[in-house]
C-alpha positions in Angstrom: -64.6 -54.8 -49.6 -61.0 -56.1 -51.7 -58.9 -53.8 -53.1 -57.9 -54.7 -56.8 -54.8 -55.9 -56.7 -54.0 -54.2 -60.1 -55.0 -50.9 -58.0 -52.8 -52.1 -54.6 -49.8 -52.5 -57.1 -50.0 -49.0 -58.2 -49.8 -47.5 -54.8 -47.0 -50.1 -53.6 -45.3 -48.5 -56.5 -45.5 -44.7 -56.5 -44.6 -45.3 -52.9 -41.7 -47.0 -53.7 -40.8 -44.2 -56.5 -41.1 -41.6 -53.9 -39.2 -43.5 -51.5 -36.5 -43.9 -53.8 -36.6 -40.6 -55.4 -36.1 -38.9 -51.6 -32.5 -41.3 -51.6 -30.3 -39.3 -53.0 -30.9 -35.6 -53.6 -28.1 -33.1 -54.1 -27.9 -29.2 -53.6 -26.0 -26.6 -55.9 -26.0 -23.0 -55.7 -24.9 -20.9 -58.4 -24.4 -17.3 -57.5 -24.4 -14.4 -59.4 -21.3 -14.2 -61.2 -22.2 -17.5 -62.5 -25.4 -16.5 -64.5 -24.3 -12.8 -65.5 -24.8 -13.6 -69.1 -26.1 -15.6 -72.0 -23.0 -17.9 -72.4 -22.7 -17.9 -68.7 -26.2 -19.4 -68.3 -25.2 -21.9 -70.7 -22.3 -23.0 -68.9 -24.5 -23.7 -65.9 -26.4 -25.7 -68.1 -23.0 -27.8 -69.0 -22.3 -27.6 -65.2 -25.8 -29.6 -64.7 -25.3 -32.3 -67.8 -22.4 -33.4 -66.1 -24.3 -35.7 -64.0 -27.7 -37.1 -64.0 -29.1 -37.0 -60.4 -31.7 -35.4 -58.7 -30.9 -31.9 -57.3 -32.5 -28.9 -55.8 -30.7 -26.3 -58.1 -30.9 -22.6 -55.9 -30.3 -19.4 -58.2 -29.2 -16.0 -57.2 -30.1 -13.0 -59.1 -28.0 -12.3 -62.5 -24.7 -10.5 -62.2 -25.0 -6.9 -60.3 -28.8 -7.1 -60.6 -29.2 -6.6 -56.3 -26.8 -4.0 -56.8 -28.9 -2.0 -59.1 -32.2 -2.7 -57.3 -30.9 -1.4 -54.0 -29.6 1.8 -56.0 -33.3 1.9 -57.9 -34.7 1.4 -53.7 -32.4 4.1 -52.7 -33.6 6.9 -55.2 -37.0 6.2 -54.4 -37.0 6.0 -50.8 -34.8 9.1 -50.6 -36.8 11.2 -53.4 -39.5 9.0 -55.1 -38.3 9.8 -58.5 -35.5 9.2 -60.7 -35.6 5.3 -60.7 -36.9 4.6 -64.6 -33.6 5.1 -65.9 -32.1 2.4 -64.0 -35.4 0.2 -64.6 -35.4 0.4 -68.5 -31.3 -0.7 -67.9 -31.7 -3.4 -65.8 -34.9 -4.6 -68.4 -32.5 -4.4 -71.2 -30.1 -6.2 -69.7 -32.0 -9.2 -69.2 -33.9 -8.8 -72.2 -30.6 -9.1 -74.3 -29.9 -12.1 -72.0 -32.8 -13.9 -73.6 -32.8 -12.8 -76.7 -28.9 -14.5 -77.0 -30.2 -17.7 -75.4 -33.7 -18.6 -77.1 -35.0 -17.9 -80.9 -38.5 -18.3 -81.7 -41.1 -18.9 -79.7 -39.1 -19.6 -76.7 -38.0 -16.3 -76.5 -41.2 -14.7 -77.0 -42.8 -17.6 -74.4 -40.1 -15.9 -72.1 -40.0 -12.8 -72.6 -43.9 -12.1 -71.4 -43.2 -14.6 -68.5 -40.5 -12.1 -67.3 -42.0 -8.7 -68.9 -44.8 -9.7 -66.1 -42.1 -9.7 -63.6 -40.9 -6.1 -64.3 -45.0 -5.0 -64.6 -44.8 -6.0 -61.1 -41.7 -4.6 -59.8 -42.7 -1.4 -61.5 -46.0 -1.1 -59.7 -44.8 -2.0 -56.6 -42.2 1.0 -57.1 -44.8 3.0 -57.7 -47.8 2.3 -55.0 -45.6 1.2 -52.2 -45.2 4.0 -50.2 -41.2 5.1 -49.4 -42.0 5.3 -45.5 -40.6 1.7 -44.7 -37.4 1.4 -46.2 -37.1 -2.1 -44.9 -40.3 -3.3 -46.3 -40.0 -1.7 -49.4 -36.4 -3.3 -50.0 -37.3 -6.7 -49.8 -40.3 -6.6 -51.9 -38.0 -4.7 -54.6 -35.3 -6.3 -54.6 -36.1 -10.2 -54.2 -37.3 -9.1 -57.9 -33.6 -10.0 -59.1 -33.9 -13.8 -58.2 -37.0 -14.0 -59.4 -36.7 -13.1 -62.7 -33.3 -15.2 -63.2 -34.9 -18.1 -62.3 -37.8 -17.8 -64.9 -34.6 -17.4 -67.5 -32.6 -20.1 -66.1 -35.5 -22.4 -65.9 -36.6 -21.6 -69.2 -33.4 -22.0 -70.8 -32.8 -25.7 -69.2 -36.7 -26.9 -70.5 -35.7 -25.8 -73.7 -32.6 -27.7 -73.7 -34.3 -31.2 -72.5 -33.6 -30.8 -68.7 -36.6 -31.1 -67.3 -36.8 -29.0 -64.4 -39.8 -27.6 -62.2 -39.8 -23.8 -61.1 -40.8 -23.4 -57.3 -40.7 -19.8 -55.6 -39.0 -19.9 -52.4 -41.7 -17.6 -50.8 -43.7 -21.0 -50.8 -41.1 -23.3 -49.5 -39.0 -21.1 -47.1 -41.1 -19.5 -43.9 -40.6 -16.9 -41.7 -41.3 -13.9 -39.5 -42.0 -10.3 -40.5 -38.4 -8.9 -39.8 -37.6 -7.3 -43.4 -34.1 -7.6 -44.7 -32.9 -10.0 -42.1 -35.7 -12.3 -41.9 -35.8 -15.4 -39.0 -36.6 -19.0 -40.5 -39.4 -20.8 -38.8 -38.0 -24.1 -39.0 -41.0 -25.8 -38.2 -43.4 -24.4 -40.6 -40.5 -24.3 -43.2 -39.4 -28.1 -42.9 -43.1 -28.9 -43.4 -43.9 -26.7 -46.7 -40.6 -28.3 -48.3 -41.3 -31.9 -47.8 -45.2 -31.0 -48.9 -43.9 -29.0 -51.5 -40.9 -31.1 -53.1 -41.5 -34.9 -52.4 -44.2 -35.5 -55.1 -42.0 -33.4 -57.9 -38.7 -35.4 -57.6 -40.5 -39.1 -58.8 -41.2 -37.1 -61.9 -38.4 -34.7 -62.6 -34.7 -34.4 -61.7 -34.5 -31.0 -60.9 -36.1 -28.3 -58.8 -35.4 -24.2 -59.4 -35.7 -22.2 -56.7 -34.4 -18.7 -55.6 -32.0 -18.4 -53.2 -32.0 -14.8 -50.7 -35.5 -15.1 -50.3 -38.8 -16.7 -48.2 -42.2 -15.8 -47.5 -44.0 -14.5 -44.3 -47.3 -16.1 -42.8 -48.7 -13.0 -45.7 -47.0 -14.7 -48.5 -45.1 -11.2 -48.8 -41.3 -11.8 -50.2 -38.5 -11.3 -47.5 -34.8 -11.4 -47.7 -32.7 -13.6 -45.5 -29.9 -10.8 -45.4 -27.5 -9.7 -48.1 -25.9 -12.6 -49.9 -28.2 -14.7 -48.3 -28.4 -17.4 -51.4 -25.9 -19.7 -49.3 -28.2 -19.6 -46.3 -31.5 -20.6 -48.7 -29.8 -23.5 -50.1 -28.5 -24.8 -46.7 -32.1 -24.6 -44.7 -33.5 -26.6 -48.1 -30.3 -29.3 -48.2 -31.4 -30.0 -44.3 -35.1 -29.6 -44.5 -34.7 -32.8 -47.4 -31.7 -34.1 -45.5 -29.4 -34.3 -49.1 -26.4 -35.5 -49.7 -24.4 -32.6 -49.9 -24.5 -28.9 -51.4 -22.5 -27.6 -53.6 -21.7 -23.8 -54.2 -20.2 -23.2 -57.7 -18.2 -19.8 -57.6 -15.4 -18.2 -59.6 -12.8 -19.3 -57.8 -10.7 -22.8 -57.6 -12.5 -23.9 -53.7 -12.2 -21.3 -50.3 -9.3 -19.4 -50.6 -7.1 -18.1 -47.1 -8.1 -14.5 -49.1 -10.0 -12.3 -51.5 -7.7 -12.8 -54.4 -8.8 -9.4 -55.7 -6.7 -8.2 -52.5 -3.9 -10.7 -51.7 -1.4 -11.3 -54.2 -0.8 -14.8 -53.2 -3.5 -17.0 -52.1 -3.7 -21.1 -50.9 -6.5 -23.0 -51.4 -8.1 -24.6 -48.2 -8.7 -28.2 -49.0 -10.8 -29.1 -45.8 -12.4 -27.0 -43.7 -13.9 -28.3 -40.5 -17.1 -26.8 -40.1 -16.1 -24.8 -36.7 -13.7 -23.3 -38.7 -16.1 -22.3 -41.7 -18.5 -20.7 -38.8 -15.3 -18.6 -37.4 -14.5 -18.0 -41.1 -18.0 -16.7 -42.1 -18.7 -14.8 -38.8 -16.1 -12.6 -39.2 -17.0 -12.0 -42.8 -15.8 -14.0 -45.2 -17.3 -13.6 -48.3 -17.7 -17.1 -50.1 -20.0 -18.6 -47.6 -23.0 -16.9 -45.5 -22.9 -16.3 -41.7 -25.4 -18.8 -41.2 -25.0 -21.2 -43.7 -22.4 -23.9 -41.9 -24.8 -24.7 -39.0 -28.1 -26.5 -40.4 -25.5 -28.8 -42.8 -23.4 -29.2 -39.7 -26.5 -30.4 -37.7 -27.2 -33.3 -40.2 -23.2 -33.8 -41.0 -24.1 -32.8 -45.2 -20.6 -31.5 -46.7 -20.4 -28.3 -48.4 -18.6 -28.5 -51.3 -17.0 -25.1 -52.7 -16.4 -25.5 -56.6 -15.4 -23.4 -59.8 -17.4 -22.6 -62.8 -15.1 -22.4 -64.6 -13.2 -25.6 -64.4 -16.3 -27.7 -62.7 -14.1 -30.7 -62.6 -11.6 -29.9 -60.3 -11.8 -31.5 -56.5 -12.3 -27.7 -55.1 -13.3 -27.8 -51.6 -14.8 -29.3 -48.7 -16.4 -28.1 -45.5 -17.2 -31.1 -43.1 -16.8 -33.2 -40.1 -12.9 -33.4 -40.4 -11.5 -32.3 -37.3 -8.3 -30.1 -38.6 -8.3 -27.4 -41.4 -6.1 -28.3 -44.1 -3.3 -26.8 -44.8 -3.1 -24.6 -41.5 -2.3 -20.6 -43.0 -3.1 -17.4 -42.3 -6.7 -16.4 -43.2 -7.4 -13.0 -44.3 -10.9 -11.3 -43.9 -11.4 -7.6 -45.7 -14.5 -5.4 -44.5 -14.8 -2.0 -46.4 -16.8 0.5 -45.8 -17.2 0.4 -41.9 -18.3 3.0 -39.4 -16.9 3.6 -36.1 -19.8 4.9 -33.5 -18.2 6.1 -29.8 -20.7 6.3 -27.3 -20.3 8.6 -24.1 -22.3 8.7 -21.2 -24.0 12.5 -21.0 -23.2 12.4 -17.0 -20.1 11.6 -15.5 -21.6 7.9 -14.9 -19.3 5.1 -16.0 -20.3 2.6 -19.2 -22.3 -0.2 -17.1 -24.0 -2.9 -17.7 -27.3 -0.7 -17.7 -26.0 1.6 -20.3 -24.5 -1.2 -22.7 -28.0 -3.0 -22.5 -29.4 0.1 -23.4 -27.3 0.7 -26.3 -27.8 -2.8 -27.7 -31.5 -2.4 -27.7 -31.3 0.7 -29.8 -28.8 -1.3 -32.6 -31.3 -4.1 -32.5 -33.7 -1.2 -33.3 -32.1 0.1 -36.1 -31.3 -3.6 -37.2 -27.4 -2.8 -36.8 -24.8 -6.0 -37.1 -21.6 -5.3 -35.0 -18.5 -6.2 -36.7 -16.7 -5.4 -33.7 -17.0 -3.7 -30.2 -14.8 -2.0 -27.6 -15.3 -0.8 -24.2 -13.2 1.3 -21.4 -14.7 3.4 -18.5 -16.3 6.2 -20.0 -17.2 5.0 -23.4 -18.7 2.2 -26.1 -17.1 2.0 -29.0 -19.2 -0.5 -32.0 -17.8 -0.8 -36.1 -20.8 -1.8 -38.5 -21.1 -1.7 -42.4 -22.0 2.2 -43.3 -25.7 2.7 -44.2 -26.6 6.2 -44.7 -30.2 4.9 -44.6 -30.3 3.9 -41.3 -27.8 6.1 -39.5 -29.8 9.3 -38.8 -32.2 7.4 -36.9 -29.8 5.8 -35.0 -27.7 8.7 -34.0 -31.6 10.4 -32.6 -32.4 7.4 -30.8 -28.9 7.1 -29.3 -28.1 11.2 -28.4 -31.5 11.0 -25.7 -29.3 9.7 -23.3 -25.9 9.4 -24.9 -22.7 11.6 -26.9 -22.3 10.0 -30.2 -19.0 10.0 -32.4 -18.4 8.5 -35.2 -15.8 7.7 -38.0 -16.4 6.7 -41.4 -14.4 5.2 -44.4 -12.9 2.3 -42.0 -11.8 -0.9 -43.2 -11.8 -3.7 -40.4 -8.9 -6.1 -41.3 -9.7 -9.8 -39.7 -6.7 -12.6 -39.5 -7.4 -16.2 -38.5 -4.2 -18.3 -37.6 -1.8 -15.2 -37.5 1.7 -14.8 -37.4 3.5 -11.5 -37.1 4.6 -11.7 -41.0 0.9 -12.1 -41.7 0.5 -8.9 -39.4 2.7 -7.0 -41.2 2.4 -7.8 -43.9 -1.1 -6.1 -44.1 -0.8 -3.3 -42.0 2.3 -1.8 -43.4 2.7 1.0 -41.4 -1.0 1.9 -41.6 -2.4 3.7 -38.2 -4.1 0.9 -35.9 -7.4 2.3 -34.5 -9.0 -0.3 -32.7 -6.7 -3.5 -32.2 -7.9 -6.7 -30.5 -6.1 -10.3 -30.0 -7.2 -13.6 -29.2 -5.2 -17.3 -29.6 -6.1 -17.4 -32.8 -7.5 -14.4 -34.2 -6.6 -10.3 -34.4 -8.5 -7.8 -35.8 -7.6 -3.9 -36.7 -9.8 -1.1 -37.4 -7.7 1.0 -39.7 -8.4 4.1 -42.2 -8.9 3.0 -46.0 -6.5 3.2 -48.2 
């Protein structure tokens, strides 16, 4: 039996258009800030025309949306009622959204399309019962990138860039644990490929949600708070690209929070050892885990501003030396202090610290920072009234608990004593500890 050759000609060439389209594929983020209204949603559209390539484009939810969701979460896991204010706001609000960027039947077309979408979060509010908190956040909030990227995808079809909506509970898989959820890598690496290699011979440009994933139920989970970093990282490596690209409100990665220093330098290059040291003690413009699955396959991570897309920005990547060499400062309000004492007159072993660890792993608790002596424990999380009674039973069965709230842990990388001083200012140290290159202070809020 002969193939027509017409027939073999066709398949030697959607091969080839596959092959070709895989080449070259770039990843941008845009976060928030970047999409927290009509005209800001259209400059993410200028951001895109810029340059015609094929892109995996991940979306967070629109301005302080997960804000307001968590609060909405809050009131109903604490008394079940209360939350329709806050719904009806956070409906308007992106309502008004749509009605600035479409007219006519585009608006209407988009406005069911995301009507559906608060149907849904408001039934879920409504049936899912407020026994779970962690369960009942993620399928809540992940609502917020959901229905940005209907908008956002809308808004660039409508403008003539083609683009093809995918939910990121199909493409990104993982295990059951709510609010922090572990990637299966395996499973995850497969449903991309599968999922994304027959779009890109036909369109440019994917939309996808960043902060979330779907278990082996095809529920919704969250990869951890301002976890949108983390999503488009896994989906950069999983399709090996180019690079990524985060776009923020900023001029590139900054030594600080501008919003607290005065004075600030721009980081040109950032080797990526330095971006995980950066981003494990908290820095705010890239995700704890976000460095490591570009670093793996050597993909820069560019760091860029909305606002003036055409500037160089930044770079995290295989360079070997951060440039220029500064102090880095790293804020964390908020923090709690917990001081653990043995009940006996036992000493703080091994024994008791593995003991202790089990019950934060329990109660899902991330340790900022930890201090031991003789007789006591000493851990500094981010405050969550949520979770904190629980902890506190689980911890006084075989333990005295004290703890101190309204801490702020101050992190320095590179310091020098002017850099020291200059933010401590005769505050009262709490907790101080020093390495080569780093010191960090537990001090009282201002």
């Amino acid at each position: 039996m002969f193939i027509n050759e017409t027939l073999l000609l066709f398949i030697f060439c959607i091969f080839a258009k596959i092959s070709d389209a895989m080449e070259n594929i770039f990843v941008e983020k845009f976060g928030g800030a970047s999409v927290n209204s009509a005209d800001a949603v259209r400059n993410v559209k200028h951001i895109l025309s810029l340059e015609d390539k094929k892109r995996i484009v991940v979306i967070s939810a629109m301005g302080k949306t997960t804000n307001k969701l968590e609060n909405i979460v809050n009131m109903w896991f604490n008394d079940a009622t209360f939350f329709t204010q806050q719904y009806e706001e956070l409906k308007d609000y992106h309502t008004n959204i749509i009605e600035d960027l479409f007219s006519g039947d585009d608006a209407e077309s988009c406005k069911v399309k995301i009507n559906l979408l608060f149907t849904e979060l408001k039934n879920k509010m409504l049936h899912i019962p407020n026994t779970d908190y962690n369960f009942l956040y993620d399928s809540i909030v992940s609502y917020g990138e959901k229905i940005s990227t209907t908008i956002v995808s809308e808004y660039l079809n409508a403008c003539g860039l083609k683009n093809k909506l995918v939910s990121a509970v199909d493409l990104i898989k993982t295990d059951n644990n709510y609010r922090d959820a572990n990637v299966n890598w395996e499973l995850t690496k497969t449903s991309v490929k599968q999922t994304l290699e027959p779009i890109f011979p036909f369109v440019n440009m994917v939309i996808t949600q960043g902060f979330i994933g779907g278990t082996k139920e095809n529920l919704s989970v969250t990869l951890g708070r301002e976890g949108s970093d983390y999503s488009a990282a896994i989906l950069a490596h999983c399709m090996e690209c180019k690079s990524m690209t985060i776009w923020k409100d900023v001029p590139g990665l900054l030594n600080a929070d501008p919003k607290r220093v005065e004075k600030t330098t721009k980081l040109s290059s950032i080797p990526f050892k330095e971006a995980i040291e950066l981003s494990y003690y908290g820095a705010t413009i890239i995700h704890p885990k976000t460095i490591k699955p570009l670093e793996n396959l050597s993909i820069p991570l560019y760091i860029k501003s909305f606002v003036n897309p055409e500037d160089e920005g930044s770079v995290i990547c295989s360079n070997p030396n951060i440039v220029p060499v500064v102090p880095n400062y790293i804020f964390k309000d908020n923090q709690l202090l917990l001081s653990i004492f043995p009940k006996d007159f036992s000493f703080i072993a091994e024994k008791n610290i593995a003991t202790i660890f089990d019950i934060l792993a329990k109660n899902k608790v991330k340790v900022n920072l930890m201090q031991n002596s003789a007789i006591s424990f000493s851990v500094c999380f981010d405050e969550n009234r949520n979770i904190l009674p629980q902890l506190l039973e689980d911890l006084q069965h075989d333990f005295k608990v004290r703890y101190n709230t309204q801490l702020q842990l101050i992190t320095i990388r590179h310091y020098d004593q002017a850099s020291i001083d200059d933010v401590l200012q005769g505050r009262e140290k709490i907790i101080e500890q020093r390495s080569r290159r780093t010191v960090q202070f537990l001090v009282n809020m201002k």
